[in-house]
C-alpha positions in Angstrom: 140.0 179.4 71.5 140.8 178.5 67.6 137.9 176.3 65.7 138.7 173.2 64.4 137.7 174.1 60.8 137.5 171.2 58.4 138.2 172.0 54.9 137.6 168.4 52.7 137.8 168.5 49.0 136.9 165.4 47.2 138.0 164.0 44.1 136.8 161.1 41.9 139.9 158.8 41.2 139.8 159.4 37.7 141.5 162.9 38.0 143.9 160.8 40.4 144.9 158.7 37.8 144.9 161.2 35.2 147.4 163.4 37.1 149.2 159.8 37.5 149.4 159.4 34.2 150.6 163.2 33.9 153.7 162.1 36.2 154.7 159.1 34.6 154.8 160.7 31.6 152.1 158.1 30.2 149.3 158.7 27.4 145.7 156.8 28.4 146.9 154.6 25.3 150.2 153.6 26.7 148.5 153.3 29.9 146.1 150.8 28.0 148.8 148.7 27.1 150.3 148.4 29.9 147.5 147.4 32.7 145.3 145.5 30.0 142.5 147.9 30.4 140.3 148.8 27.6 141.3 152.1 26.5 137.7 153.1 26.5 137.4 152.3 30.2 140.6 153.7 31.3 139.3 157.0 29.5 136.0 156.7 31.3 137.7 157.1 34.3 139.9 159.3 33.5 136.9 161.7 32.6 135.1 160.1 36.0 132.1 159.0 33.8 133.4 155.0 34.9 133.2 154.7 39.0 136.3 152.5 40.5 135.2 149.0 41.6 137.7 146.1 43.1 138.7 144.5 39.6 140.0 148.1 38.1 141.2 149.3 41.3 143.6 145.8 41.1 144.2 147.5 37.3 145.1 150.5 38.2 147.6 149.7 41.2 149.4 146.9 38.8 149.7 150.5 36.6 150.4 152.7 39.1 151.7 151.0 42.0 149.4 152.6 44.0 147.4 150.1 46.1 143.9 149.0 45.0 142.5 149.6 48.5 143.6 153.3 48.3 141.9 153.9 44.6 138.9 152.1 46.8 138.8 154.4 49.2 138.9 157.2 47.6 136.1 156.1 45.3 133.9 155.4 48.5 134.6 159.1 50.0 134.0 160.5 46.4 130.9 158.3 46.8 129.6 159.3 50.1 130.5 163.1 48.9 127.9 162.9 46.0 125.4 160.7 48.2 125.6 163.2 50.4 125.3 166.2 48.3 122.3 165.0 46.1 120.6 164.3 49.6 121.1 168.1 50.7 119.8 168.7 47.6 116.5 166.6 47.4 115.9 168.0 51.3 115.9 171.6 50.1 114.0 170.9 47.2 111.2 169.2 49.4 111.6 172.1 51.6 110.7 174.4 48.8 107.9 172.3 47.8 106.6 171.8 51.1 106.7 175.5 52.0 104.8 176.3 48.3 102.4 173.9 48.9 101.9 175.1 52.6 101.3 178.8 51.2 98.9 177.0 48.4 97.1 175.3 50.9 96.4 178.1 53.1 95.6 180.3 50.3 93.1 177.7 49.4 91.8 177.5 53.1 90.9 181.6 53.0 89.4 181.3 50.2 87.0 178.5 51.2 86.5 180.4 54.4 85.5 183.5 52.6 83.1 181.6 50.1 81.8 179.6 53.3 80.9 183.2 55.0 79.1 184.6 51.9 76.9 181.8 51.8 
């Protein structure tokens, strides 16, 4: 019996467009020019420091011809990716915390006991 193994990579749209840009043969500048983005903005995403909302996904697809609700998309599954990942994160960090603090506490607890019996 074979497992179903599911091997998801996500990306931010920015390194979409920039391998867009890549095909067409297009500098961010050019790219500037030709949308009517800001070229500071279309370098932000490019770099994915500016998230994808609905006004620069309707940008990008007049640029690209790729439809706004695909850049959309992606940027929601590259959302819920990082949601997700800074969650497992916090979770093992409380873990961490929880299970120092429970070693602290019962440390404490002995040691109350102990004074407690040489009273």
């Amino acid at each position: 019996m074979e497992k179903d193994l599911k091997l998801a990579v996500y990306f931010h749209p920015g390194e979409t467009l920039g391998e867009k840009l890549q095909e067409m043969g297009l500098s961010s500048l050019e790219f500037s020019e030709v949308t009517g983005l800001d070229i500071d903005i279309v370098r932000g995403i490019i770099s994915c420091k500016i998230d994808v909302d609905k006004k620069l996904a309707e940008f990008l697809e007049k640029g690209t011809q790729i439809p706004a609700h695909l850049w959309l998309r992606q940027q929601e599954t590259f959302n819920r990716y990082r949601m997700e990942k800074l969650a497992k994160s916090l979770v093992n960090d409380m873990k961490k915390d929880f299970y120092g603090r429970k070693q602290q506490i019962k440390t404490s607890a002995e040691n109350l006991y102990r004074f407690a019996e040489s009273l």
